[in-house]
TIPANU-968103 format. One record per residue: x, z, y of N, C-alpha, C in turn; chain. Coordinates in Angstrom, 1 decimal, padded with zeros to 4 digits. Example, Ala and Ser with C-alpha at 12.3 -4.5 7.8 and 13.67 -1.06 7.14 Angstrom:
<sites>
SITE     npx     npz     npy    capx    capz    capy     cpx     cpz     cpy  mol
SITE   013.2   007.8  -005.7   012.3   007.8  -004.5   013.2   007.8  -003.3    A
SITE   012.8   007.1  -002.2   013.7   007.1  -001.1   012.9   007.9   000.0    A
</sites>
This chain:
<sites>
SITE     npx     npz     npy    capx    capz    capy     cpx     cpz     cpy  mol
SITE   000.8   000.0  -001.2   000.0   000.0   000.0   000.9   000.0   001.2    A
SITE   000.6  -000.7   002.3   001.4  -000.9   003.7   001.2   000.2   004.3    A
SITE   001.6   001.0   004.7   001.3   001.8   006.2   002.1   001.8   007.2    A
SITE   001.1   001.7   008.4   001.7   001.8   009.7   002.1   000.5   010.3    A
SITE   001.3  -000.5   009.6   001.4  -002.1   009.8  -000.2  -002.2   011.2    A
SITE   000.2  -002.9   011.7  -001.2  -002.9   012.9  -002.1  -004.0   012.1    A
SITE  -003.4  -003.3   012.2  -004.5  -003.9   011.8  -005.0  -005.3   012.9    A
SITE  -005.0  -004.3   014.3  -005.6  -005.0   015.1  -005.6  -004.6   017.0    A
SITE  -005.6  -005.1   017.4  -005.5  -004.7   018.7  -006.6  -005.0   019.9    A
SITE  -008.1  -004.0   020.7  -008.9  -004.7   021.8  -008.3  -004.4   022.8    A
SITE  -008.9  -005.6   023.8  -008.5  -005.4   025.2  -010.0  -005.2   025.8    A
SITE  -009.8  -004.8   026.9  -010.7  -005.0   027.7  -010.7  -006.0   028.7    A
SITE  -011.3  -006.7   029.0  -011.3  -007.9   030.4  -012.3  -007.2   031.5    A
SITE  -012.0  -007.4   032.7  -012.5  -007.3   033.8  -013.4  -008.6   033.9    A
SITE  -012.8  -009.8   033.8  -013.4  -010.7   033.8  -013.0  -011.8   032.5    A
SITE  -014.2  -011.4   031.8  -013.6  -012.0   030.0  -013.3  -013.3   029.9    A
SITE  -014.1  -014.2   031.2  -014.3  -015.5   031.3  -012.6  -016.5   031.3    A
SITE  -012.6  -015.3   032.3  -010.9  -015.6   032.8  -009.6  -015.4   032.2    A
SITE  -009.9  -014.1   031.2  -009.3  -013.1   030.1  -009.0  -013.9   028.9    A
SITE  -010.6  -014.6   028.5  -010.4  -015.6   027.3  -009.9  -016.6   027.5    A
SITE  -009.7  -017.3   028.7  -009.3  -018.8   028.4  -007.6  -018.4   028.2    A
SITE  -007.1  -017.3   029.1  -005.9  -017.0   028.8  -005.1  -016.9   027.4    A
SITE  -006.2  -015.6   026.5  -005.7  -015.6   025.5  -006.0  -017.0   024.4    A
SITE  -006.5  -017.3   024.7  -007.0  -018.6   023.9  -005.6  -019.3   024.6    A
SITE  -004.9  -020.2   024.8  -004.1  -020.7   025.1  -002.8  -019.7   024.4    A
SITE  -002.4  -018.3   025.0  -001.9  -017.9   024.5  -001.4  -017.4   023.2    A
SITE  -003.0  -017.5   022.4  -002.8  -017.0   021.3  -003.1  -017.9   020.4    A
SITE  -003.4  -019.0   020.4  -003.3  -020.2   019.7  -002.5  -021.1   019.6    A
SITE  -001.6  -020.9   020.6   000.1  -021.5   020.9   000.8  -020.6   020.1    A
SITE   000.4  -019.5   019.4   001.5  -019.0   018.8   001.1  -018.7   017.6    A
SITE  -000.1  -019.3   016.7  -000.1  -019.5   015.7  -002.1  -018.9   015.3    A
SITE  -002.3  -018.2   015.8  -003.7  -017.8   015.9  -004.5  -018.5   015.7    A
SITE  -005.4  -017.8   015.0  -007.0  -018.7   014.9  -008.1  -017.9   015.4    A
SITE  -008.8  -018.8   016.7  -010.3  -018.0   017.1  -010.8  -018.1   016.1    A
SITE  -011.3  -016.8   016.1  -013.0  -016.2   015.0  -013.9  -016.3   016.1    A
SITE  -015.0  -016.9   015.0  -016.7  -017.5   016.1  -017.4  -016.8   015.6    A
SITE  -017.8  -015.7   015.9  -018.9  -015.0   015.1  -020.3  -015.4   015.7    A
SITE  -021.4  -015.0   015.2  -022.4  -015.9   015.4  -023.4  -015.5   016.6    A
SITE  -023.3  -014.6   017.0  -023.8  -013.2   018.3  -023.6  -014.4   019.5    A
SITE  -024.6  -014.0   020.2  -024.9  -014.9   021.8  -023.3  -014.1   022.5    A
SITE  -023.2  -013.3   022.5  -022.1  -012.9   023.1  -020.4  -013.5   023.1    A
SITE  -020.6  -014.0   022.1  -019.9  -014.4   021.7  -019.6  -016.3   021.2    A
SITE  -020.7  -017.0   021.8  -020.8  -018.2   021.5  -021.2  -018.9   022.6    A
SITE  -022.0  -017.9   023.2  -022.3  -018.6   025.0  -021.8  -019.9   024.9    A
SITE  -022.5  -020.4   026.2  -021.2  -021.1   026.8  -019.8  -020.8   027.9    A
SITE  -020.2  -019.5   028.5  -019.6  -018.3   029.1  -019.3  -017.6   027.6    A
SITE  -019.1  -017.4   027.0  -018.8  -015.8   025.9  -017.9  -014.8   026.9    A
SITE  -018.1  -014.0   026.5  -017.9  -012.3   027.0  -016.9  -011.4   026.1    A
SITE  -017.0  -012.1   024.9  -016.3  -011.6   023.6  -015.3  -012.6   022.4    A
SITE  -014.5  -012.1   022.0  -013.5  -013.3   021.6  -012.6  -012.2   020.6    A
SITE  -012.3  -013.7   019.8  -011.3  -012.6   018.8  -010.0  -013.7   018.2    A
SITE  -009.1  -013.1   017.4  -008.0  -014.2   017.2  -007.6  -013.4   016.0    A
SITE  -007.0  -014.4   015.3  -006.9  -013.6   013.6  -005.2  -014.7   013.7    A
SITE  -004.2  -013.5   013.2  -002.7  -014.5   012.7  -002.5  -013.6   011.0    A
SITE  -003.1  -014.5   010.1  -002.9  -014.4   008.7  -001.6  -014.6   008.5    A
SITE  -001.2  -013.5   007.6   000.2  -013.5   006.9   000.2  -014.2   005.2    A
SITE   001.6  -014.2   005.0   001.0  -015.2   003.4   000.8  -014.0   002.3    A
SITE   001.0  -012.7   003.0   001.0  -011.9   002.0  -000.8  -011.4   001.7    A
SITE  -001.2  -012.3   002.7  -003.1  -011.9   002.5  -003.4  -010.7   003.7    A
SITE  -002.3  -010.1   004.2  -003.0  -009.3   005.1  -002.7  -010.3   006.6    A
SITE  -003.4  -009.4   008.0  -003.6  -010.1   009.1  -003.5  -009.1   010.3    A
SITE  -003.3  -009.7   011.7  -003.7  -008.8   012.4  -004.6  -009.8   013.3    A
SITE  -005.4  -009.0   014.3  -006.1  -009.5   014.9  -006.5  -009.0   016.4    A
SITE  -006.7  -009.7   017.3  -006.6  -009.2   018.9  -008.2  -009.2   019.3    A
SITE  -008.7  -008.5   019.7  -010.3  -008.7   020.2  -010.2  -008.4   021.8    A
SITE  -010.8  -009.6   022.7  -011.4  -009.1   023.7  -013.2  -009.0   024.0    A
SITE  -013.2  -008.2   024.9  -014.5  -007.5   025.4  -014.6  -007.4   026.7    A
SITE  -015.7  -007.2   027.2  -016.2  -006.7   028.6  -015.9  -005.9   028.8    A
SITE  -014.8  -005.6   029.8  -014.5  -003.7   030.5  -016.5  -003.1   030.9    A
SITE  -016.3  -001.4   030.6  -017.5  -001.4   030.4  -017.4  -000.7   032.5    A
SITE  -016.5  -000.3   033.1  -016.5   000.1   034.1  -015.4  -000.2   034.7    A
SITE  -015.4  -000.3   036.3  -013.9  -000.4   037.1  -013.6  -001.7   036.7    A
SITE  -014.4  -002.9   036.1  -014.0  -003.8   035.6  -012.8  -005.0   036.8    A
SITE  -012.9  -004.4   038.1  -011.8  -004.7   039.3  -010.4  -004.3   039.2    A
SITE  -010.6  -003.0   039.0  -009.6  -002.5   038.4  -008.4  -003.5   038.2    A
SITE  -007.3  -003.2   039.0  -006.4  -004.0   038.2  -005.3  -003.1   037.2    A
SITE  -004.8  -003.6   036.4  -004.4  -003.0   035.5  -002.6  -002.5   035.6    A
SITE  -002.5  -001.1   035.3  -000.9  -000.9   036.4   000.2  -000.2   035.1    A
SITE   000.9  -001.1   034.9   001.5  -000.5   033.3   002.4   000.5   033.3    A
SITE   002.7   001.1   034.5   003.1   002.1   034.9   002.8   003.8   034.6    A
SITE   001.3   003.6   034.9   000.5   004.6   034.2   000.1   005.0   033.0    A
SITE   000.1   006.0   032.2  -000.3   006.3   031.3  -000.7   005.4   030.4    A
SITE  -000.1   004.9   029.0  -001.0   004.0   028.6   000.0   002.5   027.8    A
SITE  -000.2   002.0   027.3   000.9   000.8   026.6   001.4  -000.1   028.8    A
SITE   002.4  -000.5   027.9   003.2  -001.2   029.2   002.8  -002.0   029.3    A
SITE   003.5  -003.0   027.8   003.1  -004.2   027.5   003.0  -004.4   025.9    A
SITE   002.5  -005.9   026.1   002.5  -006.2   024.1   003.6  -007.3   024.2    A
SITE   004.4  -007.4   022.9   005.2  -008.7   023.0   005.1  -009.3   021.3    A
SITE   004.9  -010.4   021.7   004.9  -011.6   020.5   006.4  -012.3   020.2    A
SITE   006.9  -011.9   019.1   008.2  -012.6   018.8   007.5  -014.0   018.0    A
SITE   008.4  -014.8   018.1   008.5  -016.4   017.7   009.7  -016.8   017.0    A
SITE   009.7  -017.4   016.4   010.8  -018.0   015.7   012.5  -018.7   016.9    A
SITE   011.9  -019.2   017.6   013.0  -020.1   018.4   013.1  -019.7   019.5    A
SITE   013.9  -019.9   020.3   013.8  -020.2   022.1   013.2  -021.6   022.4    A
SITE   012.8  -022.2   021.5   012.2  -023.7   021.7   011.0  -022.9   021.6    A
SITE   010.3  -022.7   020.9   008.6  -021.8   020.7   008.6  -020.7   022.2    A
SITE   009.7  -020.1   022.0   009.6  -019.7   023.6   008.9  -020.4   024.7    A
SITE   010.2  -021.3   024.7   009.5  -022.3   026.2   008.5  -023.2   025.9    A
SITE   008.0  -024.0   024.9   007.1  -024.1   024.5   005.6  -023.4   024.9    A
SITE   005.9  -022.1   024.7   004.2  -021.4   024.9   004.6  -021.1   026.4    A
SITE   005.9  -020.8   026.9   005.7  -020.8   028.8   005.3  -022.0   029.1    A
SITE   005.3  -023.1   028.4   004.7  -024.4   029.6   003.1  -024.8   029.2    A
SITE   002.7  -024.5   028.1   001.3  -024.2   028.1   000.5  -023.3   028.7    A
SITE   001.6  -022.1   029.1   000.8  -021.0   030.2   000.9  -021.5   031.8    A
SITE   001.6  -022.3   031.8   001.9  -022.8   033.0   000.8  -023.8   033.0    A
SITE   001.0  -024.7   032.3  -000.1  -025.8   032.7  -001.6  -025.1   032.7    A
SITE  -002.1  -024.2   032.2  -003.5  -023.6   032.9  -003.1  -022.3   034.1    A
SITE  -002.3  -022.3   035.0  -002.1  -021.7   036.0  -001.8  -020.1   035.5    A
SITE  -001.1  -020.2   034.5  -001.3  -018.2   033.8  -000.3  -017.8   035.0    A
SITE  -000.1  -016.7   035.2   000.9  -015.9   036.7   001.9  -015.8   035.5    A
SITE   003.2  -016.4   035.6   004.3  -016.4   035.2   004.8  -014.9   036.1    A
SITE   005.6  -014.0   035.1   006.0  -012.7   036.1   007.7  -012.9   035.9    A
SITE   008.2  -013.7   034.8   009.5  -014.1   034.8   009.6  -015.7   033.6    A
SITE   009.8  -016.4   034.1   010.4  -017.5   033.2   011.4  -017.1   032.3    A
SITE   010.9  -017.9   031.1   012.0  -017.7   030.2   013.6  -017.5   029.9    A
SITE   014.0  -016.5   030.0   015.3  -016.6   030.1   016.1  -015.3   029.2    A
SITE   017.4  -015.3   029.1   018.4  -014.8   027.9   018.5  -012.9   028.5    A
SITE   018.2  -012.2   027.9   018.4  -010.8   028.1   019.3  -010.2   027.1    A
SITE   019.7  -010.8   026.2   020.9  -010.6   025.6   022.3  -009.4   025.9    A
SITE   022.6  -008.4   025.7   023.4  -007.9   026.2   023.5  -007.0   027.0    A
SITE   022.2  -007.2   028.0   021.4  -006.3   028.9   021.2  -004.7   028.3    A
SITE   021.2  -003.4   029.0   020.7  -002.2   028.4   019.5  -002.6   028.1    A
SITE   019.4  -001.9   027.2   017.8  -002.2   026.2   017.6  -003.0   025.2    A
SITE   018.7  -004.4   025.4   018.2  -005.1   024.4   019.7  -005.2   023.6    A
SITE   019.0  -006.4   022.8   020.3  -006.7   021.5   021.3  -007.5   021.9    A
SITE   021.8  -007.9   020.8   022.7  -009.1   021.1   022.0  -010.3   021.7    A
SITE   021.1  -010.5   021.0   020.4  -011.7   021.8   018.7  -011.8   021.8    A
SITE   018.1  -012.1   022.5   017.1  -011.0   023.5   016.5  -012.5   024.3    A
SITE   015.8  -013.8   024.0   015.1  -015.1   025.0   013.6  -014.4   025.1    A
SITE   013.5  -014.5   026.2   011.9  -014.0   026.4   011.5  -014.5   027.9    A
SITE   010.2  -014.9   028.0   008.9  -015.1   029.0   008.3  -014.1   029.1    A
SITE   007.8  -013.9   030.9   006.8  -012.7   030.7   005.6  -013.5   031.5    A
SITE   004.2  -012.8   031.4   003.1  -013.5   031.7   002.8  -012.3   032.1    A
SITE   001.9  -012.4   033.0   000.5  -011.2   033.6  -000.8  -011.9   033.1    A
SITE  -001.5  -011.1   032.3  -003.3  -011.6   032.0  -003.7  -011.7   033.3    A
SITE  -005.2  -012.1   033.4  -005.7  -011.6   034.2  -006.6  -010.4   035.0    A
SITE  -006.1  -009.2   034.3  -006.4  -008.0   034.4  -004.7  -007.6   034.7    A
SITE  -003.6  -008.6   035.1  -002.4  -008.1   035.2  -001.6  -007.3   034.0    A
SITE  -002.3  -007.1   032.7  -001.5  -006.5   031.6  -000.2  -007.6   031.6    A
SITE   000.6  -007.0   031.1   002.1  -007.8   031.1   002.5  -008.2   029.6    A
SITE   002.2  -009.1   029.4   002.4  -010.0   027.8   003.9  -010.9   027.9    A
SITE   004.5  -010.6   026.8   005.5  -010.9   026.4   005.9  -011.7   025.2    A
SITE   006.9  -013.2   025.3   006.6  -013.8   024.3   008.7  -013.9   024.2    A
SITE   008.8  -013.7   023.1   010.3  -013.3   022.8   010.9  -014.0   021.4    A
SITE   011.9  -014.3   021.3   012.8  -014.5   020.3   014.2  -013.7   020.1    A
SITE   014.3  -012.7   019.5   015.2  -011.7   019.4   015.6  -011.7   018.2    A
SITE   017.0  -011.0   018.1   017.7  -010.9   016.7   018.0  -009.4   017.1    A
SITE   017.0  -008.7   016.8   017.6  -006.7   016.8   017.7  -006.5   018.6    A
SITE   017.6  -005.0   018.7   017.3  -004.6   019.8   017.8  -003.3   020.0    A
SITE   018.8  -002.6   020.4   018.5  -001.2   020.9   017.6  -000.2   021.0    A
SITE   018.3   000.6   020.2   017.4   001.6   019.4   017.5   003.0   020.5    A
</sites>
């Protein structure tokens, strides 16, 4: 039995409209498959609710769900405070790297750093290529190709 493997991860959107088309690009550029469940909420032609499934060959999966913030939905989101920073997606290459930065680019995502080598840097490993992106609730998503990291 696995433990301590992530099942799954929700977000909340302020504005899901704007939330999903992000992660949809996002998360389909790096291997993901939307789940259509069959709920108005979720099939609109606005939907409100969204989900993404990355199957492993071992039969298990994890999965990301967004939702409607149920309050403060303006709120912008400050990773400073209490609370996860960021999420980061490793990839195979520095080519899959820049690859998913110019698909975030071409639907206008807020680039917070272009892809570039952190390698060597305190904090990271020997070699360390990463993009950073702001959602549109400003959470800070991270898409990386690393070999080991500082412990």
């Amino acid at each position: 039995m696995a433990k301590g493997f992530l099942s799954h991860v929700d977000f909340s959107a302020g504005d899901p409209e704007k939330s999903i088309a992000f992660y949809d690009v996002l998360l389909t550029s790096l291997g993901y498959t939307r789940y259509r469940a069959p709920d108005a909420e979720w099939q609109d032609p606005k939907p409100t609710r969204a989900a993404w499934s990355l199957q492993y060959d071992d039969g298990t999966s994890f999965g990301i769900d967004l939702r409607p913030a149920t309050s403060n939905a303006t709120r912008i989101y400050d990773r400073c405070e209490p609370g996860p920073h960021h999420i980061a997606f490793n990839v195979d290459s520095d080519d899959e790297v820049d690859e998913v930065y110019r698909s975030m680019v071409l639907i206008g995502a807020e680039v917070l750093d272009a892809p570039s080598q952190y390698g060597g840097q305190q904090g990271y490993g020997d070699y360390y290529y990463a993009a950073f992106f702001a959602d549109p609730d400003k959470f800070k998503v991270e898409v990386t190709h690393a070999n080991g990291f500082d412990k």
